[in-house]
DSSP file (Angstrom, degrees, kcal/mol; ACC not computed):
  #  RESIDUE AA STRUCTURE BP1 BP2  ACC     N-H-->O    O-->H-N    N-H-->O    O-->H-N    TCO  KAPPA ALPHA  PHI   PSI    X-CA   Y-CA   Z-CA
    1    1 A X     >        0   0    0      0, 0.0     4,-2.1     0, 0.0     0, 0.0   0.000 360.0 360.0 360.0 -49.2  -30.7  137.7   90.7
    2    2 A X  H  >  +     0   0    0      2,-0.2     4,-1.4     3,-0.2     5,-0.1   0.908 360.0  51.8 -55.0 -47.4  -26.9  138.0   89.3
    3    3 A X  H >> S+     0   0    0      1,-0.2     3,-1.4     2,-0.2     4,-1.4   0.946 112.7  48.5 -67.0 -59.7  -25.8  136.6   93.2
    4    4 A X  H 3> S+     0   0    0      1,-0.3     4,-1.7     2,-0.2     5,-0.2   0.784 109.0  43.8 -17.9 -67.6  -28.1  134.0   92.8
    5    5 A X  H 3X S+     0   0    0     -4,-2.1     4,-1.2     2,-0.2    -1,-0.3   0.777 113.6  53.7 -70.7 -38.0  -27.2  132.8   89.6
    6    6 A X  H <X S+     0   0    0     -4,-1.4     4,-1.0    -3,-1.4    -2,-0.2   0.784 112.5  55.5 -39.0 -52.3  -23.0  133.1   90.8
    7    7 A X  H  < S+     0   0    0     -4,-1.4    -2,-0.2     2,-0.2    -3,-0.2   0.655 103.9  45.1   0.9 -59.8  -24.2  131.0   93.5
    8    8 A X  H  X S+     0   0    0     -4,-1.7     4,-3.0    -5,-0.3     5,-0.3   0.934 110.5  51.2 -71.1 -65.6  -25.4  128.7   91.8
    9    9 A X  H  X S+     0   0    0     -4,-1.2     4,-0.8     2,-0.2     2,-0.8   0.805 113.5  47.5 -26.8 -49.6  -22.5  128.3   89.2
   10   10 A X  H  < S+     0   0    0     -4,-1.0    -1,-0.2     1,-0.2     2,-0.0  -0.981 108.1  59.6 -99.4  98.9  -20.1  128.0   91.8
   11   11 A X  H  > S+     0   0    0     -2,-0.8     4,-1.4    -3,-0.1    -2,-0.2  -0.466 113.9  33.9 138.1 -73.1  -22.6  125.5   93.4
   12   12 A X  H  X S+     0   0    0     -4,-3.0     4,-1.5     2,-0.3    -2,-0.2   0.557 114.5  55.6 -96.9 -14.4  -22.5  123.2   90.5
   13   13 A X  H  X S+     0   0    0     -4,-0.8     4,-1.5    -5,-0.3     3,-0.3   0.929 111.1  48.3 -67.8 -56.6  -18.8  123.7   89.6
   14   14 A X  H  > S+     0   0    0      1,-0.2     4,-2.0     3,-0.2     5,-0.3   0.875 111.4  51.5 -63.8 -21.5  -18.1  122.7   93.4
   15   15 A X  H  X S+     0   0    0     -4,-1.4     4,-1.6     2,-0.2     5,-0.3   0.847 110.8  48.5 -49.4 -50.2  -20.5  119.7   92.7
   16   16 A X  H  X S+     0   0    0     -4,-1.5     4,-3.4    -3,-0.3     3,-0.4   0.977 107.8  53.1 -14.7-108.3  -18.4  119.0   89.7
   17   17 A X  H  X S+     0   0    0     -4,-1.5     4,-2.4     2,-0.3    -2,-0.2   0.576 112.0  44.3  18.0 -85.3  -15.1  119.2   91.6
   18   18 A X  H  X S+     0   0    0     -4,-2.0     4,-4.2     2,-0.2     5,-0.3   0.857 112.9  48.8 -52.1 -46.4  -16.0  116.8   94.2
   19   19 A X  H  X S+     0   0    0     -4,-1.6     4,-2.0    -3,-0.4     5,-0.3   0.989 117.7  46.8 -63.5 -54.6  -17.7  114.1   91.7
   20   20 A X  H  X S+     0   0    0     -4,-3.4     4,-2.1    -5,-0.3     5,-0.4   0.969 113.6  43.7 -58.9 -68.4  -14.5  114.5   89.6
   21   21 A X  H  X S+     0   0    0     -4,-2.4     4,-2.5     1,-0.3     3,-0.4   0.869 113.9  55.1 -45.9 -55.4  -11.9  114.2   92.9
   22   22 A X  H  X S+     0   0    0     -4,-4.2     4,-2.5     1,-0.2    -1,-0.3   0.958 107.9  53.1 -35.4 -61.6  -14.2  111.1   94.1
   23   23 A X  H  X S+     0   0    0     -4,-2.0     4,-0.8     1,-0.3     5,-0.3   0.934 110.9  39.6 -47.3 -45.1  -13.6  109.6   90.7
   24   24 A X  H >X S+     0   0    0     -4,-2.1     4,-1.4    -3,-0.4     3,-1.0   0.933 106.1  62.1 -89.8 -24.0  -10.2  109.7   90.6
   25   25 A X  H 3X S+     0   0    0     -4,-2.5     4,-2.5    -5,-0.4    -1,-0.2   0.840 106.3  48.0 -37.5 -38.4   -9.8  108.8   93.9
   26   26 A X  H 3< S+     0   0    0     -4,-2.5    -2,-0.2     2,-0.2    -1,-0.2   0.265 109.7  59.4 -93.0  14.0  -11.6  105.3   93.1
   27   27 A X  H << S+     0   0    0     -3,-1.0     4,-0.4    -4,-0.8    -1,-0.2   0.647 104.2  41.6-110.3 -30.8   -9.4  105.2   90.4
   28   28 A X  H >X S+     0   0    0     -4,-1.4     3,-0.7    -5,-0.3     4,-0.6   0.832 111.8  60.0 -81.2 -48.2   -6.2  105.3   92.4
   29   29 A X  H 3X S+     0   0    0     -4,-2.5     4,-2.4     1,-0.2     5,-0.3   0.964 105.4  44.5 -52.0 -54.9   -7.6  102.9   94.8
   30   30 A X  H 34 S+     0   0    0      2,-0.2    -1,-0.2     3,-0.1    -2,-0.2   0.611 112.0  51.7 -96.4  19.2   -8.1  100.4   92.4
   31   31 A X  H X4 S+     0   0    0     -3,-0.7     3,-3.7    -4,-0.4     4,-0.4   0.820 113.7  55.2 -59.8-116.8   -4.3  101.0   90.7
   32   32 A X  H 3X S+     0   0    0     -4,-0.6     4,-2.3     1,-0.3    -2,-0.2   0.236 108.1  38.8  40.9 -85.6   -3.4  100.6   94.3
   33   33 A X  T 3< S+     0   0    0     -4,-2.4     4,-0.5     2,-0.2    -1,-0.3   0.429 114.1  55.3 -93.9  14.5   -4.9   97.4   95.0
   34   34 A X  T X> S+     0   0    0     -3,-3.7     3,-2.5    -5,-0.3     4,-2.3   0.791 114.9  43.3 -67.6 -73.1   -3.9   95.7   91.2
   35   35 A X  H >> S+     0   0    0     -4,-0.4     4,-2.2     1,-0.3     3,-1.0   0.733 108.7  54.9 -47.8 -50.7   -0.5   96.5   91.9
   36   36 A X  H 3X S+     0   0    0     -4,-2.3     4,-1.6     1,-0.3    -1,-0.3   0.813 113.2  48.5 -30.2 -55.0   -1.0   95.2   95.6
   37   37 A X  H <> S+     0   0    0     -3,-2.5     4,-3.0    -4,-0.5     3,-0.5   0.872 105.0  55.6 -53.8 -58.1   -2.1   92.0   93.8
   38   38 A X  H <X S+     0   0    0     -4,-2.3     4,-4.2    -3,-1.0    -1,-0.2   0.916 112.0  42.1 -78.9 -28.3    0.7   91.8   91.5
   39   39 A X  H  X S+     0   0    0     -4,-2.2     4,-1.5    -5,-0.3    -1,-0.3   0.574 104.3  56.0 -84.4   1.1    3.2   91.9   94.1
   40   40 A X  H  X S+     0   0    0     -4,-1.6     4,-1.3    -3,-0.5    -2,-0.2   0.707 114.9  49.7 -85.0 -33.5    1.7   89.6   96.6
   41   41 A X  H >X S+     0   0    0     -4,-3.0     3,-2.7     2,-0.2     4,-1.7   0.976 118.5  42.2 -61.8 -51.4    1.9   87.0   92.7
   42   42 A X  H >< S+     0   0    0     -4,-4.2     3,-0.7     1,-0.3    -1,-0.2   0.911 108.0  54.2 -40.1 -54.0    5.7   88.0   92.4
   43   43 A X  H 3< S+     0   0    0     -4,-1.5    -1,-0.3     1,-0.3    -2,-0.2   0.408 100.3  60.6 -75.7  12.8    6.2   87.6   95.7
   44   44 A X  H << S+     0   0    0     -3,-2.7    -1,-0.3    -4,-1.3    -2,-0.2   0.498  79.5 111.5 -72.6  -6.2    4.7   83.5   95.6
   45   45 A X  S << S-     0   0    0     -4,-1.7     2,-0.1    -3,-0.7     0, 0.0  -0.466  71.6-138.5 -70.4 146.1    7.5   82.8   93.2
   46   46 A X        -     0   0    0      1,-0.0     2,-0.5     0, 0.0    -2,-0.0  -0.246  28.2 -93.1 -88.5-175.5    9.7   80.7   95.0
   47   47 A X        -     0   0    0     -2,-0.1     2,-0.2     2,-0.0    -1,-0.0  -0.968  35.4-119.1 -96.1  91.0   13.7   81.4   94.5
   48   48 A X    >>  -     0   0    0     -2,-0.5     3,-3.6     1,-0.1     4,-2.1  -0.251  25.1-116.5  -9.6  94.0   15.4   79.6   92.0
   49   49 A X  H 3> S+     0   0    0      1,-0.3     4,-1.7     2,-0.2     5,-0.3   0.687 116.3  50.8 -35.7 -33.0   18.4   77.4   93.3
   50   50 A X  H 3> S+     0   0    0      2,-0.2     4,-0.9     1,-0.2    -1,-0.3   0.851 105.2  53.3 -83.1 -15.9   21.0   79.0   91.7
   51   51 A X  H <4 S+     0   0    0     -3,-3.6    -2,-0.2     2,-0.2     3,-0.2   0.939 114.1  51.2 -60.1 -48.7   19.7   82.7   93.1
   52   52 A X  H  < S+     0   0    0     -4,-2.1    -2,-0.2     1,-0.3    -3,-0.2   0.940 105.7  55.4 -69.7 -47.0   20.0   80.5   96.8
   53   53 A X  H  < S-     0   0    0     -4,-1.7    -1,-0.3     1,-0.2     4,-0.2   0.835 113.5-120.4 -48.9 -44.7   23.6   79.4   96.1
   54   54 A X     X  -     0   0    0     -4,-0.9     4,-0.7    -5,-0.3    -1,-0.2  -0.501  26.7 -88.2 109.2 159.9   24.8   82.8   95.6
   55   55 A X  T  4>S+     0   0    0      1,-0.2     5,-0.5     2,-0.2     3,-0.3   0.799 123.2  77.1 -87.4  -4.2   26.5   84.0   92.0
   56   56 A X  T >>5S+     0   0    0      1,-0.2     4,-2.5     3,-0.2     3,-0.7   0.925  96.9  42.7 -54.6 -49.9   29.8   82.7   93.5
   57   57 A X  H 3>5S+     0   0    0      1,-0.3     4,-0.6     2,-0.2    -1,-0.2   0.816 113.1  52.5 -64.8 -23.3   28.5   78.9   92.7
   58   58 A X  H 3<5S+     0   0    0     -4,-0.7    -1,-0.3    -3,-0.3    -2,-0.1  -0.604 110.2  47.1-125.1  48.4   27.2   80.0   89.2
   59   59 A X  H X45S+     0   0    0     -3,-0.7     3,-1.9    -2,-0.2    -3,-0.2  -0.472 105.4  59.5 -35.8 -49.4   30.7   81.6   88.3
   60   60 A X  H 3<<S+     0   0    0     -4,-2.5    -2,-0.2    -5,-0.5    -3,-0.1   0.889  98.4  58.0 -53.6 -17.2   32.6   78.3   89.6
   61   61 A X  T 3< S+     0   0    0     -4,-0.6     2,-0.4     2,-0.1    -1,-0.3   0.739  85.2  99.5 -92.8 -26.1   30.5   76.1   86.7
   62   62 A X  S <  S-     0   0    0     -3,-1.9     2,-0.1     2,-0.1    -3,-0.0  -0.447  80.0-135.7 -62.0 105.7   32.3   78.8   84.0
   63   63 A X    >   -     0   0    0     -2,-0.4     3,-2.4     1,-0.2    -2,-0.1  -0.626  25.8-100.0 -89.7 149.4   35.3   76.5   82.6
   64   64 A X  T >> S+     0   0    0      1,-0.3     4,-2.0     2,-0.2     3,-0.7   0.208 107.7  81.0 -20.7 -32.9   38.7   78.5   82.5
   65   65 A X  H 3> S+     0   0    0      1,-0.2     4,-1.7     2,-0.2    -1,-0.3   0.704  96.8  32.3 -40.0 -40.1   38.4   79.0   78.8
   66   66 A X  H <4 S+     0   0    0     -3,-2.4    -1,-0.2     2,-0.2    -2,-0.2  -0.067 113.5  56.7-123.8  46.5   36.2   81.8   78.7
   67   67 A X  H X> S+     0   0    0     -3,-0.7     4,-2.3     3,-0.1     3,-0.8   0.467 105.9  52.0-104.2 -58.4   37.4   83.2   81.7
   68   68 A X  H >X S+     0   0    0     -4,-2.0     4,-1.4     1,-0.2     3,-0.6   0.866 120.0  41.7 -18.8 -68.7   41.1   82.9   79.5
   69   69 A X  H 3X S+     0   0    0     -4,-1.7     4,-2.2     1,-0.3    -1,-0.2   0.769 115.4  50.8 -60.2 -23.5   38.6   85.1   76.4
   70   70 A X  H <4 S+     0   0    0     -3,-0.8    -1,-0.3     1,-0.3     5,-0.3   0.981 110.7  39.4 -78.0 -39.9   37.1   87.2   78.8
   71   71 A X  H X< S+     0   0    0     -4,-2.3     3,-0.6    -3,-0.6    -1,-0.3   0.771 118.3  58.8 -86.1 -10.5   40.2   88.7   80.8
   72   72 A X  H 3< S+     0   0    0     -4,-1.4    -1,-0.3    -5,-0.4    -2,-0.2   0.880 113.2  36.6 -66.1 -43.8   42.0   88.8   76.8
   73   73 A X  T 3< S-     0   0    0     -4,-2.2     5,-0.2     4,-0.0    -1,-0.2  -0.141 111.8-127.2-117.0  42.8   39.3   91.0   75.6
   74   74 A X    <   +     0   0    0     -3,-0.6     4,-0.3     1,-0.1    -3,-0.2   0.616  41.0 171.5  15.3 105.9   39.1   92.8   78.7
   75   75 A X  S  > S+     0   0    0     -5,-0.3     4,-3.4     3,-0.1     5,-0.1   0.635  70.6  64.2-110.5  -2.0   35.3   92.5   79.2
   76   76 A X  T  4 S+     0   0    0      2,-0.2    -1,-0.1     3,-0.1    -2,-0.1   0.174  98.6  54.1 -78.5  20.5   35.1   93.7   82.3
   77   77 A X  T  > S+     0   0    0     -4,-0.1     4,-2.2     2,-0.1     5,-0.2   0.477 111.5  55.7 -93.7 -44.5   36.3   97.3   81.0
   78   78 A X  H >> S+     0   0    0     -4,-0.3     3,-6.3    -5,-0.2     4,-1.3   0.913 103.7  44.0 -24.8 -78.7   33.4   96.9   78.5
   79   79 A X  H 3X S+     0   0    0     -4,-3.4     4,-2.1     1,-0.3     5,-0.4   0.729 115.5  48.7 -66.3 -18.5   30.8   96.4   80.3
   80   80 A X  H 3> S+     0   0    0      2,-0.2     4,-1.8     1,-0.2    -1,-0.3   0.890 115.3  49.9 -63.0 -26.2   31.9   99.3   82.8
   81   81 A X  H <X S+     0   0    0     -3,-6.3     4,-4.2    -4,-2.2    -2,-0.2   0.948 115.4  39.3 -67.5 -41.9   32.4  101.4   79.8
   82   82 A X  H  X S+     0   0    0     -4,-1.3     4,-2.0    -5,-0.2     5,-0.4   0.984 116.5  49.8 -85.7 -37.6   29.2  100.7   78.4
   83   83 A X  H >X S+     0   0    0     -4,-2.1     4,-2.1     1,-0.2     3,-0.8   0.978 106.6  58.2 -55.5 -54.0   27.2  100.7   81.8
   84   84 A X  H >X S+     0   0    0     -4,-1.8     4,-2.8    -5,-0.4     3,-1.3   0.958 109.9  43.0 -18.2 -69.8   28.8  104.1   82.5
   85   85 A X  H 3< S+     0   0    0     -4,-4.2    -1,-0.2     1,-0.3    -2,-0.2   0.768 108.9  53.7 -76.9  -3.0   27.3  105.6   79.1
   86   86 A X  H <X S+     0   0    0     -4,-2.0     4,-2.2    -3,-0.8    -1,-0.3   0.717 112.3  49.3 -91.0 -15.2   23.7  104.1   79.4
   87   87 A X  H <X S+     0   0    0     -4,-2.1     4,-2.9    -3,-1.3    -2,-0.2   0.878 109.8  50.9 -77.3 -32.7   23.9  105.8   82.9
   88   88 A X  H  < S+     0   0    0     -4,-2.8    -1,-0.2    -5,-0.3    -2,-0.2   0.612 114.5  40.6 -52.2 -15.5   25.1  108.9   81.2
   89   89 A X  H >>>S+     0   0    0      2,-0.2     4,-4.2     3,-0.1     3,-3.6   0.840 113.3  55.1-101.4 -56.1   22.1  108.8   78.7
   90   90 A X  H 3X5S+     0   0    0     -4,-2.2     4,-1.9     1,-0.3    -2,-0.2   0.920 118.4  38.8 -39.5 -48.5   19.5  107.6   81.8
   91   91 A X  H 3<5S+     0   0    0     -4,-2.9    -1,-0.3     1,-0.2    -2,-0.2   0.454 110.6  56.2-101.0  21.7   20.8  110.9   83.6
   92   92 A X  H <>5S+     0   0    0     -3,-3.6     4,-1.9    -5,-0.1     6,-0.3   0.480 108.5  47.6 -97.1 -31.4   21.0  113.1   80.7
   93   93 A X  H  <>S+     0   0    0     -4,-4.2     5,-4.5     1,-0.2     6,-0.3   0.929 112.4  51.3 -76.6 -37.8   17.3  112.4   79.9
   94   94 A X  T  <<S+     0   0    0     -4,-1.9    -1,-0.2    -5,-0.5    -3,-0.1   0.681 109.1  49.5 -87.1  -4.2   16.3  113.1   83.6
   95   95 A X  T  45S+     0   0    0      1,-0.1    -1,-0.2    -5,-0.1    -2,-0.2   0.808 113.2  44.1 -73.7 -26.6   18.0  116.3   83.8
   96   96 A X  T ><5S-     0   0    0     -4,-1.9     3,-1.8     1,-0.0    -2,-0.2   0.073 116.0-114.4-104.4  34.1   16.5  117.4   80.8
   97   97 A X  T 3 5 -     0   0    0      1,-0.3    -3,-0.2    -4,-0.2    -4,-0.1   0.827  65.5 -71.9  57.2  29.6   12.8  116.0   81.9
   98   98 A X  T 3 <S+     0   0    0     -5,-4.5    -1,-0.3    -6,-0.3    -4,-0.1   0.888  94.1 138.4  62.0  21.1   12.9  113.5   79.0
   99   99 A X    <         0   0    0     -3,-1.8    -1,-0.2    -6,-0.3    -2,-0.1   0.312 360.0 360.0 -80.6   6.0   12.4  116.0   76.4
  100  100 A X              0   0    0     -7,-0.1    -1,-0.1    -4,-0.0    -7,-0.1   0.286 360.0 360.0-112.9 360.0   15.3  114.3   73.6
């Protein structure tokens, strides 16, 4: 009677098991095809004329004045400084699995 009854358990556990794995399967399929969805919408968006020009046209339109402020207050050394530390923080978190 005790094999029976271990049988059984394991019976209705693997019954479990499978109804659970189905589930989350149909749950990952339909993640799957949203996202599928949301990138077939991104990808209708047309392209913005100044994206087709290139950023070379969209720097020439900057008049010479605040080109003058930028290269005076060095702001390309900022922003390398400060992109540097937000890459430090981004791979400080992912060494330490995002536990701070």
């Amino acid at each position: 009677m005790s094999d029976f009854s271990n049988w059984l358990v394991d019976l209705v556990k693997s019954i479990f098991s499978a109804v659970w794995d189905f589930i989350i399967d149909i749950v990952v399929s339909l993640v799957e095809s949203v996202l599928h969805a949301i990138l077939s919408l991104i990808s209708a968006i047309p392209v913005p004329a100044f994206a087709r020009d290139g950023l070379s046209s969209a720097f020439s339109a900057i008049p010479p004045e605040v080109w003058f402020f930028a290269g005076h207050f060095r702001l390309g050394e900022c922003f390398a400084i400060l992109g540097s530390a937000v890459t430090f923080r981004l791979a400080r978190k992912a060494v330490t699995l995002f536990q701070w």
